[in-house]
N, CA, C and O atoms as a DFTB+ gen file, in Angstrom:
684 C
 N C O
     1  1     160.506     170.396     -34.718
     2  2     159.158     170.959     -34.732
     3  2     158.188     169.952     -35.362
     4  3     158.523     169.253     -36.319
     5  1     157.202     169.912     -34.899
     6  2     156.133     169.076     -35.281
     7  2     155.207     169.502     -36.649
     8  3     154.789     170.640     -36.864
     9  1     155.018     168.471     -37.405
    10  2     154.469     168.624     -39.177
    11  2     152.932     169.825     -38.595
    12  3     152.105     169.909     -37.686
    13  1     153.326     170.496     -39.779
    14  2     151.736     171.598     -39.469
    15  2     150.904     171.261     -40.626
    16  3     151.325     171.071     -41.767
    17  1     149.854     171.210     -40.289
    18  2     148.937     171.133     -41.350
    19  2     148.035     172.506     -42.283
    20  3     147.170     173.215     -41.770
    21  1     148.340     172.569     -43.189
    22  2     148.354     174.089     -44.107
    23  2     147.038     173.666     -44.906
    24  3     146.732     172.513     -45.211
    25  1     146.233     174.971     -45.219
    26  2     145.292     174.990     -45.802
    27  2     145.419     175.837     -47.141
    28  3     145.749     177.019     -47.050
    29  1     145.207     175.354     -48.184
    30  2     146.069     176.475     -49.296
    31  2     144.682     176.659     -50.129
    32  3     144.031     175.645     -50.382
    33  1     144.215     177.937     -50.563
    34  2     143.057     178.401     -51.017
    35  2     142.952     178.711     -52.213
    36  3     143.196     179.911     -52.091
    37  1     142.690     178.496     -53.816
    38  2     142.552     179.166     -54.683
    39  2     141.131     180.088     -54.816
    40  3     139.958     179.992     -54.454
    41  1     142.162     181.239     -55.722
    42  2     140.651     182.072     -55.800
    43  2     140.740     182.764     -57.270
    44  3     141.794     182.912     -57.889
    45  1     139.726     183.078     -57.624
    46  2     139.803     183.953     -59.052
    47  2     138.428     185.191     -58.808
    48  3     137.678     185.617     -57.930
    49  1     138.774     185.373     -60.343
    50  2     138.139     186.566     -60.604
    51  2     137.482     186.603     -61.976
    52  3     138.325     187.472     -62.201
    53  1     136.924     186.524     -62.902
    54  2     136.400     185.768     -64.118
    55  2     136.233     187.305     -64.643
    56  3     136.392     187.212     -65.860
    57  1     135.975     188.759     -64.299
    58  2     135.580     189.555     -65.035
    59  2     136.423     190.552     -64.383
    60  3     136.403     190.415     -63.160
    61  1     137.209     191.577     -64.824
    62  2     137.474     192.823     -64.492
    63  2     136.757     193.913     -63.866
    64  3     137.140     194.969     -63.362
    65  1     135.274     193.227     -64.075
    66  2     134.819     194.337     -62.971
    67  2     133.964     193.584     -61.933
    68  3     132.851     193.886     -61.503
    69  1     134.889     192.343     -61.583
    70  2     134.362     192.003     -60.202
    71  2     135.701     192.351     -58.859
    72  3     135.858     191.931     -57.713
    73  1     136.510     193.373     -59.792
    74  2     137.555     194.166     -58.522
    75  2     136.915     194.823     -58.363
    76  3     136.096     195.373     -59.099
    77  1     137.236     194.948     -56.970
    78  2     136.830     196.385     -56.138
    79  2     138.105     196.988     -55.563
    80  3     138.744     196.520     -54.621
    81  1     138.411     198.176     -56.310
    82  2     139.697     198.611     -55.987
    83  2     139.843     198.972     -54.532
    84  3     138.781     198.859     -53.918
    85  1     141.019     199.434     -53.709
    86  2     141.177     199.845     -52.592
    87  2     140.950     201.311     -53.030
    88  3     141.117     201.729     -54.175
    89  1     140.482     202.149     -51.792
    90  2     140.517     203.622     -52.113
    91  2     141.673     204.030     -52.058
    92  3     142.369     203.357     -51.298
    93  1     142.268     205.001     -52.633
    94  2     143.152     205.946     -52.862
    95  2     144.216     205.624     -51.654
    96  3     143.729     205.288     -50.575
    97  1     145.394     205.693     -51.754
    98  2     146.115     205.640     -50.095
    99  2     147.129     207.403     -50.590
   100  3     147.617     207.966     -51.570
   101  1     146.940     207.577     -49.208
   102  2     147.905     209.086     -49.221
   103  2     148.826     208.587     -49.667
   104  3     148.987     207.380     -49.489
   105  1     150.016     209.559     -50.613
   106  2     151.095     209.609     -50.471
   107  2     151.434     208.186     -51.356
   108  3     152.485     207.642     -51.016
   109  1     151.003     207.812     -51.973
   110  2     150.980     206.376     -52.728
   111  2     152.467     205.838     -52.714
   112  3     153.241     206.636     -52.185
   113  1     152.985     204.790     -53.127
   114  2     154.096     204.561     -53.368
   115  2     154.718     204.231     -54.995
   116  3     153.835     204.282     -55.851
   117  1     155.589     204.026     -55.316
   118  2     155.766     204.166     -56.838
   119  2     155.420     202.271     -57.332
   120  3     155.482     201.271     -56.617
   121  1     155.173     202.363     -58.359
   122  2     154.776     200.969     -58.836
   123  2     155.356     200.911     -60.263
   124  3     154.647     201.615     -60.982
   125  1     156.490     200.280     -61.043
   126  2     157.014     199.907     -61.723
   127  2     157.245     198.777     -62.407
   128  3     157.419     198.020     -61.453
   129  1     157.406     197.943     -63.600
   130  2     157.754     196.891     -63.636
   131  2     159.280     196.824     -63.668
   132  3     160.002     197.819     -63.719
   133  1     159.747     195.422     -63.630
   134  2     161.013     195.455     -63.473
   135  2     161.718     194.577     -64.436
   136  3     161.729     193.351     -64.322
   137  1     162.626     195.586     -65.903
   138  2     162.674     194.499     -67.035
   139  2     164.258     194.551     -66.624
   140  3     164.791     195.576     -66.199
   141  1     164.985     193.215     -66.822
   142  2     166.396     192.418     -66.588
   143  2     166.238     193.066     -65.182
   144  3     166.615     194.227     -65.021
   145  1     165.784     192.472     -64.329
   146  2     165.896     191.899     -62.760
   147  2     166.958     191.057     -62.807
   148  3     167.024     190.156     -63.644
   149  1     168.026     191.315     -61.768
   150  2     169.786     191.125     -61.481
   151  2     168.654     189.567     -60.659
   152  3     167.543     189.521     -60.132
   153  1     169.616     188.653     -60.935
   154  2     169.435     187.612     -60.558
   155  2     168.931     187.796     -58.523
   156  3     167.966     187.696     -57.765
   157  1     170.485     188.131     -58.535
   158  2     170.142     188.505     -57.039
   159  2     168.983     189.456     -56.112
   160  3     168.397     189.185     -55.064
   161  1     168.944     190.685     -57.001
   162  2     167.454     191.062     -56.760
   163  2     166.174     190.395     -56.976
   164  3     165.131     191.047     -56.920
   165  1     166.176     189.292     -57.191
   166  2     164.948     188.575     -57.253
   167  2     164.908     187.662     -56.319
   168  3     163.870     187.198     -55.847
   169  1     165.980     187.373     -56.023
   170  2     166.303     186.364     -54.903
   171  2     166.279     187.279     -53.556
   172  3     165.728     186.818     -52.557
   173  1     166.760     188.330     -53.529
   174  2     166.613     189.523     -52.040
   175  2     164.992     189.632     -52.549
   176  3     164.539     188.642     -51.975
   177  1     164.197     190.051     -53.054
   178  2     162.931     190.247     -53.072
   179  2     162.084     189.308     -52.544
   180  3     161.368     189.577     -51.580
   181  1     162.094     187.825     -53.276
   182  2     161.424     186.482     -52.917
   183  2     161.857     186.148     -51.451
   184  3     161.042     185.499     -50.795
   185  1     163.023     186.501     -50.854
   186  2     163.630     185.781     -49.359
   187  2     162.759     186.828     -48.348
   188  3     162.094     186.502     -47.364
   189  1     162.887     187.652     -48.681
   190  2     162.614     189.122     -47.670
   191  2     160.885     189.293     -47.793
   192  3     160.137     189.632     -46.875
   193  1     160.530     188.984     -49.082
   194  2     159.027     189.218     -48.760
   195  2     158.467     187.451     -48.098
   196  3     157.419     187.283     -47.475
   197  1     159.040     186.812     -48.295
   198  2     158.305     185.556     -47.907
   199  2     158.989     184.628     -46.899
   200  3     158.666     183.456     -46.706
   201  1     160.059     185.348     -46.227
   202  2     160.866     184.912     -44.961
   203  2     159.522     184.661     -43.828
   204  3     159.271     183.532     -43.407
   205  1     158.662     185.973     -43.388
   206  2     157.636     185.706     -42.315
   207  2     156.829     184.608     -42.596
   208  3     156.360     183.904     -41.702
   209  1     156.605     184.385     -43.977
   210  2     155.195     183.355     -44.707
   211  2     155.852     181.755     -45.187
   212  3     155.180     181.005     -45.895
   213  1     157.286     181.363     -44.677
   214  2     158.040     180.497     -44.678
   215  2     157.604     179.780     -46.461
   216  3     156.957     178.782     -46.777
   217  1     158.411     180.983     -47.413
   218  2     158.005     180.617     -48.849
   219  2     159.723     180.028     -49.061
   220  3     160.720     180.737     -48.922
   221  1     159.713     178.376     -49.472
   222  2     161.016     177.722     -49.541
   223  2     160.695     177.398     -51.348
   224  3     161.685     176.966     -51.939
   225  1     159.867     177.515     -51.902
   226  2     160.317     176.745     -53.018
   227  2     161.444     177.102     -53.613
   228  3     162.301     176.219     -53.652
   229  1     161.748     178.271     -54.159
   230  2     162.511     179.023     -54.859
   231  2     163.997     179.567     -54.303
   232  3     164.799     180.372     -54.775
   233  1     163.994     178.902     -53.304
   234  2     165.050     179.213     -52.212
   235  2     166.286     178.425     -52.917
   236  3     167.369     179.001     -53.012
   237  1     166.157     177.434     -53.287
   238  2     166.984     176.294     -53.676
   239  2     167.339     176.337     -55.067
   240  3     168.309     175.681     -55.445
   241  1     166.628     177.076     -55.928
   242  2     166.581     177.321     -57.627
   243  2     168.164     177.834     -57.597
   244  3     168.707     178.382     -56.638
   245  1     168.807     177.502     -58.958
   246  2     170.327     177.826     -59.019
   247  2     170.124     179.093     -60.010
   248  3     169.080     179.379     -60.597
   249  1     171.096     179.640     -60.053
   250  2     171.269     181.458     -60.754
   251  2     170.259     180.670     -62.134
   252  3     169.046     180.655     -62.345
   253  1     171.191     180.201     -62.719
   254  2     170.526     179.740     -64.293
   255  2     168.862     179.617     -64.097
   256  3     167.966     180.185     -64.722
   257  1     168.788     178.594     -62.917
   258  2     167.128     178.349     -63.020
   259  2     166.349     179.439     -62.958
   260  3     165.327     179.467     -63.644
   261  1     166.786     180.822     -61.901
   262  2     166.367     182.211     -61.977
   263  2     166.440     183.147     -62.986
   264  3     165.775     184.180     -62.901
   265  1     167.130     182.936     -63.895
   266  2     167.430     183.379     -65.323
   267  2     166.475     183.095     -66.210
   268  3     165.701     183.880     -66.759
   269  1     166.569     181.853     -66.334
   270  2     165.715     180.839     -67.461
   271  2     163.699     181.687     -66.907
   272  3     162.867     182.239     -67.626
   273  1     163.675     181.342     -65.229
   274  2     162.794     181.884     -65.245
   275  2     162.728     183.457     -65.175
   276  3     161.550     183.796     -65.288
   277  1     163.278     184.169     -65.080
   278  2     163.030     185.846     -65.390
   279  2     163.027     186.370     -66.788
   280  3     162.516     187.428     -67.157
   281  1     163.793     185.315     -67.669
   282  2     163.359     185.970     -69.071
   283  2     162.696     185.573     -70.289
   284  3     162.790     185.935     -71.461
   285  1     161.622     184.261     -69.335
   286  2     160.654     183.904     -69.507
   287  2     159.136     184.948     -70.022
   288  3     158.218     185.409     -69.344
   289  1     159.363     185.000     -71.154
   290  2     157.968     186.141     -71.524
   291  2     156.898     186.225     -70.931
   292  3     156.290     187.295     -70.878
   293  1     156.380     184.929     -70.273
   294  2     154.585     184.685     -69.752
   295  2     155.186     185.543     -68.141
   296  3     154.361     185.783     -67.259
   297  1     155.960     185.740     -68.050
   298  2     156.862     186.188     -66.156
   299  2     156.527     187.533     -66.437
   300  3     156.932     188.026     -67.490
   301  1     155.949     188.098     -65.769
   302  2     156.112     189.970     -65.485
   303  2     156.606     190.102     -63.894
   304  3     156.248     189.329     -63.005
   305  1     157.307     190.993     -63.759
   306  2     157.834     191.277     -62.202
   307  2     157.725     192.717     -62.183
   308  3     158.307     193.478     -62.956
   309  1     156.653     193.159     -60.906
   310  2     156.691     194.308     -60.397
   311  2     157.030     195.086     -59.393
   312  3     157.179     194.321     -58.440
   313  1     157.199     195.957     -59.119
   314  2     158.343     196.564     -57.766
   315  2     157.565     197.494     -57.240
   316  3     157.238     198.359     -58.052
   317  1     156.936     197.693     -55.602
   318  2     156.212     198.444     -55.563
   319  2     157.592     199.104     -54.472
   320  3     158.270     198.380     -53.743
   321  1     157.805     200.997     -54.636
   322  2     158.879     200.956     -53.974
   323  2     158.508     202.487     -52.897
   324  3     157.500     203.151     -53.136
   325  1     159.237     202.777     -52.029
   326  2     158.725     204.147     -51.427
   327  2     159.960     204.696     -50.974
   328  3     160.863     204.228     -50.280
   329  1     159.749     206.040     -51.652
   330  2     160.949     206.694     -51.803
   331  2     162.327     205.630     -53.064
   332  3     161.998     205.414     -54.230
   333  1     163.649     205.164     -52.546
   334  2     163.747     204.258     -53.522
   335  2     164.213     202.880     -53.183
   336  3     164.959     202.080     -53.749
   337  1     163.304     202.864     -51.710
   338  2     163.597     202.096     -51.208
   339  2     162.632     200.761     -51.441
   340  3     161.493     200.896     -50.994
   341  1     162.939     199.465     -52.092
   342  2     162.108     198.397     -52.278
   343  2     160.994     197.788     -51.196
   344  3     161.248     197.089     -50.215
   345  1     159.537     198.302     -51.701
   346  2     158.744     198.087     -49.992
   347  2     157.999     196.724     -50.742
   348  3     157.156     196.428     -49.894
   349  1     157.891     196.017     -51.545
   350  2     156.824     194.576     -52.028
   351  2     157.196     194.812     -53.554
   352  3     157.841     195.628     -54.213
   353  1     156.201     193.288     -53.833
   354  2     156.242     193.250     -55.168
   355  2     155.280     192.110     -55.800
   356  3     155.115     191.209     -54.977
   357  1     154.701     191.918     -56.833
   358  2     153.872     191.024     -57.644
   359  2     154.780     190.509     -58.629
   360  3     155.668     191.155     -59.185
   361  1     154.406     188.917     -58.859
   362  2     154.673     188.497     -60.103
   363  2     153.475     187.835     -60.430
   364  3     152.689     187.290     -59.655
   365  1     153.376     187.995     -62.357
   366  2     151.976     187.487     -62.607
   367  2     152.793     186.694     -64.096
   368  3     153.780     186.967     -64.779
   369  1     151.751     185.609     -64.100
   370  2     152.382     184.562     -64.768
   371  2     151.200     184.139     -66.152
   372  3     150.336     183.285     -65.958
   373  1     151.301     184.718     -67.238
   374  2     150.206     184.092     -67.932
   375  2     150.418     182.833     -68.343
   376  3     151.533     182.330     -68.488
   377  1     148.970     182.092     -68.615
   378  2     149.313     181.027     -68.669
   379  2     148.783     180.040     -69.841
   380  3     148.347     180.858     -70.652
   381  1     148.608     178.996     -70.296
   382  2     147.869     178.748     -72.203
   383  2     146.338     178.768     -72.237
   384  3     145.723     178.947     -73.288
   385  1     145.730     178.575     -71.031
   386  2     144.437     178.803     -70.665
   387  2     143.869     179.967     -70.743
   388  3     142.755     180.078     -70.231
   389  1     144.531     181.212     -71.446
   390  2     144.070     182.318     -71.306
   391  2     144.024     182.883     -69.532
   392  3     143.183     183.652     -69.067
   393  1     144.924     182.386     -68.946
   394  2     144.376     183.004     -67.375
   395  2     145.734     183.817     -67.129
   396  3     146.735     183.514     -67.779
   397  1     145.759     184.748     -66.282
   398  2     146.410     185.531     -65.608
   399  2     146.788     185.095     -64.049
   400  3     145.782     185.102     -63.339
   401  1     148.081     184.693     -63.309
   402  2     148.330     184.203     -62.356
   403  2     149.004     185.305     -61.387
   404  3     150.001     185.965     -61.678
   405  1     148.319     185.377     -60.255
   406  2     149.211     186.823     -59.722
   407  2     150.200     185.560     -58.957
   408  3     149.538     185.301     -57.952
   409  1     151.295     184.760     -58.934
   410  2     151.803     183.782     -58.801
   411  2     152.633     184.026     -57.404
   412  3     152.862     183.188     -56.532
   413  1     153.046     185.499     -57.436
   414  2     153.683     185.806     -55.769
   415  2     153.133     187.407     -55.674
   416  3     153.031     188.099     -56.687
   417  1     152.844     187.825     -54.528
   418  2     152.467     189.137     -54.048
   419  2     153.059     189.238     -52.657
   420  3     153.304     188.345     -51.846
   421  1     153.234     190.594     -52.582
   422  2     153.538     191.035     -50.947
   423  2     154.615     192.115     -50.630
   424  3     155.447     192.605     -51.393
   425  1     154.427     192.320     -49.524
   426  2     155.223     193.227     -49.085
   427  2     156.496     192.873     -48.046
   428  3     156.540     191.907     -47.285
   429  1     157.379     193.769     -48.194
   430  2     158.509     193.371     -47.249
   431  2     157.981     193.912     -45.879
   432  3     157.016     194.675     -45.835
   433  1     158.703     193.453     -44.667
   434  2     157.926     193.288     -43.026
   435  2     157.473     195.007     -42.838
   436  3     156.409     195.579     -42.597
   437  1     158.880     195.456     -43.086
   438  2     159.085     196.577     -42.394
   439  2     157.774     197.411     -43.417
   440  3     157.563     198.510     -42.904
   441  1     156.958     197.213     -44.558
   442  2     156.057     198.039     -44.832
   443  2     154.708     197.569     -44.952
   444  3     153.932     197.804     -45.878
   445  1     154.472     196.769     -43.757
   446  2     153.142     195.978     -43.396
   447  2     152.406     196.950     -42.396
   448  3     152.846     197.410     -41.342
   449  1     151.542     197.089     -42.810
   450  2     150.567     197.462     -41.859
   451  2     150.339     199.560     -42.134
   452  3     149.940     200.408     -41.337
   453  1     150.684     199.658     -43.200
   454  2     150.353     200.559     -44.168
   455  2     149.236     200.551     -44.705
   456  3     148.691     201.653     -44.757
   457  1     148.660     199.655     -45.152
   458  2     147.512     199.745     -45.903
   459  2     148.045     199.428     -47.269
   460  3     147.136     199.594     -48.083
   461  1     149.193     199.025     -47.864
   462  2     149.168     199.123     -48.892
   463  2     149.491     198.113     -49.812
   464  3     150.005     198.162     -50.930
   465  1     148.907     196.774     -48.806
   466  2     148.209     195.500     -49.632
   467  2     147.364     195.546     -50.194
   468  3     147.403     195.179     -51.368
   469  1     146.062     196.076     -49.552
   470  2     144.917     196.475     -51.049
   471  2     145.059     197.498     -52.013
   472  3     144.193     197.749     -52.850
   473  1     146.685     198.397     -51.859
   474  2     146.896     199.248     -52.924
   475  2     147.558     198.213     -53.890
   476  3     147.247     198.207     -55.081
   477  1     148.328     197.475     -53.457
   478  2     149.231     196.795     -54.345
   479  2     148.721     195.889     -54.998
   480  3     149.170     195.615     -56.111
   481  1     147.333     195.003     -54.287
   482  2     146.703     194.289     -54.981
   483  2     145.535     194.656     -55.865
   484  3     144.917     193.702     -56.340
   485  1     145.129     195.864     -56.165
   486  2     144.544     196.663     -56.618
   487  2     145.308     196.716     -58.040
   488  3     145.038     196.532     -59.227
   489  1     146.294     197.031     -57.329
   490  2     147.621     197.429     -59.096
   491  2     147.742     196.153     -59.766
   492  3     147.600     196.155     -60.988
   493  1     148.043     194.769     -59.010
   494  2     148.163     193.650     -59.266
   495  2     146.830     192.936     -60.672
   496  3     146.543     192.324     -61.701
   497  1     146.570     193.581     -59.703
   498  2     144.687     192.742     -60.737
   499  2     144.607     193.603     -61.786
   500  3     144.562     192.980     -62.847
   501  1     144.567     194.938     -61.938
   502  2     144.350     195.632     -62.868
   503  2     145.450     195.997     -63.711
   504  3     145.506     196.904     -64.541
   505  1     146.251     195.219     -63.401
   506  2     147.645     195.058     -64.747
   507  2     147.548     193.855     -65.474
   508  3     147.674     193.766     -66.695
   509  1     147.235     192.580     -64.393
   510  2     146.775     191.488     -65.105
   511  2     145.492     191.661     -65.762
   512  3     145.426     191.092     -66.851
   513  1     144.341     192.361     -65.355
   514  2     143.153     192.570     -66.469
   515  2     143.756     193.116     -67.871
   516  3     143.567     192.534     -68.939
   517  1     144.476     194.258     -67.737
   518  2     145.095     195.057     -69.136
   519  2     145.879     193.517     -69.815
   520  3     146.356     193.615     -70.945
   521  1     145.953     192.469     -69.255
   522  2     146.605     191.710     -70.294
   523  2     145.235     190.707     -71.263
   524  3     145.447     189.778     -72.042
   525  1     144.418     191.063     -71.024
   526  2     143.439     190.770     -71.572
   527  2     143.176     189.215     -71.479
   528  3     143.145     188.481     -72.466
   529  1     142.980     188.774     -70.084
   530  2     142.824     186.765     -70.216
   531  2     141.448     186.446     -70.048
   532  3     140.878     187.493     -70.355
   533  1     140.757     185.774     -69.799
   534  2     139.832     185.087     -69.588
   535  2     139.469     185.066     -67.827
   536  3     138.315     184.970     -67.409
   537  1     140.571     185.165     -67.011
   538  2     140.365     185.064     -65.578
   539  2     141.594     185.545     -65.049
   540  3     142.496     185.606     -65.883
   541  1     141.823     185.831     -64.124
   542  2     142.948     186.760     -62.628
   543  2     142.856     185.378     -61.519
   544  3     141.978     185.189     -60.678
   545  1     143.615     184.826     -61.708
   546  2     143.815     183.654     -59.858
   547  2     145.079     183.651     -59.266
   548  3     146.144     184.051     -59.736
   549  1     144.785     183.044     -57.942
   550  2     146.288     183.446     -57.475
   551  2     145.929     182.072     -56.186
   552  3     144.936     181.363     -56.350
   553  1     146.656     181.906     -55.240
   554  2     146.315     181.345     -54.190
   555  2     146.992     181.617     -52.784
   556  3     148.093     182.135     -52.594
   557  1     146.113     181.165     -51.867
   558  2     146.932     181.713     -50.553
   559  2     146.918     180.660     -49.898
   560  3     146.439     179.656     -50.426
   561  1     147.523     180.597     -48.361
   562  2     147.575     179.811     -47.511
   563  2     147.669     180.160     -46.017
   564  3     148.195     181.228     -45.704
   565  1     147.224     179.383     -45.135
   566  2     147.426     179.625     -43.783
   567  2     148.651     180.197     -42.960
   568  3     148.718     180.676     -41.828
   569  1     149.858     179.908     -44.218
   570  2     150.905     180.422     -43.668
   571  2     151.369     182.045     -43.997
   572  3     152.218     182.678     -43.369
   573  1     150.592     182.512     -45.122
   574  2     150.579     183.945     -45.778
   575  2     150.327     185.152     -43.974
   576  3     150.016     184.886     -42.813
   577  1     150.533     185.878     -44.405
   578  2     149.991     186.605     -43.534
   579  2     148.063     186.648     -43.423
   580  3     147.152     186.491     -44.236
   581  1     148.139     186.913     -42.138
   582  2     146.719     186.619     -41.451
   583  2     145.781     187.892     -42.854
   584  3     144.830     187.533     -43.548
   585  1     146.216     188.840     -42.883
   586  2     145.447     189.820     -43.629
   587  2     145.300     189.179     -45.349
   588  3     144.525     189.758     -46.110
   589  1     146.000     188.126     -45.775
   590  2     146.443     187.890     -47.563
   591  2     144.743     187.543     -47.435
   592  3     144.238     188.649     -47.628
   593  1     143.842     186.757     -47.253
   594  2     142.541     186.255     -47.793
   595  2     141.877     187.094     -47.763
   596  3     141.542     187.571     -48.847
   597  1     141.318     187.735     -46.427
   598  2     140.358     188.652     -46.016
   599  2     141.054     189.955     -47.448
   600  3     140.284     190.599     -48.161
   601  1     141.910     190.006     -47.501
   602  2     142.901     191.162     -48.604
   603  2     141.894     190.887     -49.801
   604  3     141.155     191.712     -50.339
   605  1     142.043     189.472     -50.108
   606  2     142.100     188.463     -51.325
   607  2     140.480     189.358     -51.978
   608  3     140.260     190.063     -52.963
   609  1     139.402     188.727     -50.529
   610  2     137.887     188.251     -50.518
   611  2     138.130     189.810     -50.840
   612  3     138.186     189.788     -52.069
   613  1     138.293     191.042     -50.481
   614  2     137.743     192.308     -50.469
   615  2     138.105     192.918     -51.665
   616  3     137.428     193.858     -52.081
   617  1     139.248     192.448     -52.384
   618  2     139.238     193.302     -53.568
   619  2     138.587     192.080     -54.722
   620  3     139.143     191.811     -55.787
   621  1     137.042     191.314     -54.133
   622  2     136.408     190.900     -55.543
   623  2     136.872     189.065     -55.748
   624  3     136.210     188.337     -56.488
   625  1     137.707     188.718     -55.207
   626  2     138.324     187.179     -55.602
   627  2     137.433     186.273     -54.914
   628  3     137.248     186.330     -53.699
   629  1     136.738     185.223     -55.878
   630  2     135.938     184.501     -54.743
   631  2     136.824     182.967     -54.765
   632  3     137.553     182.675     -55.713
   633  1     136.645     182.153     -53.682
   634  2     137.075     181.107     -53.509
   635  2     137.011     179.971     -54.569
   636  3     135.876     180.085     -55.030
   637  1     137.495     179.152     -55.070
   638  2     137.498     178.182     -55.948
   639  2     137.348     176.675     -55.755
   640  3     136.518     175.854     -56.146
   641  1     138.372     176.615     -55.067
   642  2     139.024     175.069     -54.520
   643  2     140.142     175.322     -53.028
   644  3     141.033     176.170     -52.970
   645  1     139.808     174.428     -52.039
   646  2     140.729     174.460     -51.093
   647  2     141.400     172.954     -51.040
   648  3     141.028     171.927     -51.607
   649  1     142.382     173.155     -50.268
   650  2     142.879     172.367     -50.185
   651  2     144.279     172.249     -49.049
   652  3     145.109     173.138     -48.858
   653  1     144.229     170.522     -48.218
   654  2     145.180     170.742     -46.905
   655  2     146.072     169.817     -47.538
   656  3     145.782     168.843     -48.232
   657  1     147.885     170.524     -46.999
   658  2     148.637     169.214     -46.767
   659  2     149.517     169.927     -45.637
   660  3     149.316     171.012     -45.092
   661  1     150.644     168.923     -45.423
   662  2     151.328     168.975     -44.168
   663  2     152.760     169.289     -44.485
   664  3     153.467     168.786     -45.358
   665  1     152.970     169.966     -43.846
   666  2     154.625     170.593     -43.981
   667  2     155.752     170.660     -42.522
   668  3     155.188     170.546     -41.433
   669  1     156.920     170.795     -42.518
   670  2     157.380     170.927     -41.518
   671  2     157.880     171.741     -41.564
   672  3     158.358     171.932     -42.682
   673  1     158.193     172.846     -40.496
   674  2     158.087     174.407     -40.876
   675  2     160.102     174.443     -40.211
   676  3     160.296     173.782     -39.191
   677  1     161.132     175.050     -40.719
   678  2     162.112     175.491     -40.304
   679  2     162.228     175.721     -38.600
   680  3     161.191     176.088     -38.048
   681  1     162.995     175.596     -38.066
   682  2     162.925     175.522     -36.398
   683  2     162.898     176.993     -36.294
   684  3     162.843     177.533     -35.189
């Protein structure tokens, strides 16, 4: 396959009340954090939500490196689930700058197109506001799903810095 060229977007949020929450969704789904996450459940979470959005970094990390990072204090991991079945999830990463990083978001395939990306990112921002930082950023890319920016721009995140490089995408 031929190198693609990716556009990767940062965005923030400088005040807590430049969210604009999503309205209410019927029937909501449960939202939890998740303290001692089984190695492997973090690894089924990260593969399954970011298999469509071809997310490789973390693919390659060894058990220990997933350890070291899950019981990492600045790491929060959240589970958004329906019924008790795992439908997405956020991780937010504080960082020495006083900032709040929503560092991975999303949903697994099968619960796309619910509506309940601007619920989840709604929960996302306003858990990282309760941690009291200075700013909420996160970043996206061309390869995220088509809805992650337009998601991004509507609940309040304005653009920062863009930026292209080139990747070669799995056959």
């Amino acid at each position: 396959m031929p190198p693609v060229t990716v556009v990767r977007t940062y965005l923030e949020m400088r005040s807590s009340r430049d969210l604009r929450p999503v309205e209410a969704v019927r029937f909501p789904p449960r939202l939890e954090r998740i303290q001692g996450c089984p190695v492997s459940f973090f690894r089924y979470l990260y593969a399954e939500v970011g298999r469509p959005h071809h997310w490789t970094d973390r693919l390659s990390w060894t058990d220990e490196q997933v350890s070291r990072h899950l019981a990492d204090p600045a790491v929060e991991l959240w589970l958004l689930t329906s019924g008790a079945v795992p439908a997405g999830y956020f991780e937010l990463r504080t960082h020495d700058d006083r900032s709040v990083e929503i560092a991975y978001f999303g949903l697994l395939p099968e619960f796309v197109g619910r509506g309940w990306g601007g619920y989840l990112l709604t929960r996302a921002v306003e858990t990282a506001w309760a941690m009291l930082p200075d700013r909420v950023w996160l970043h996206t890319c061309t390869l995220d799903h088509p809805a992650a920016l337009p998601n991004y721009l509507r609940r309040g995140f304005r653009p920062v810095r863009e930026e292209a490089y080139t990747t070669e995408l799995p056959a």
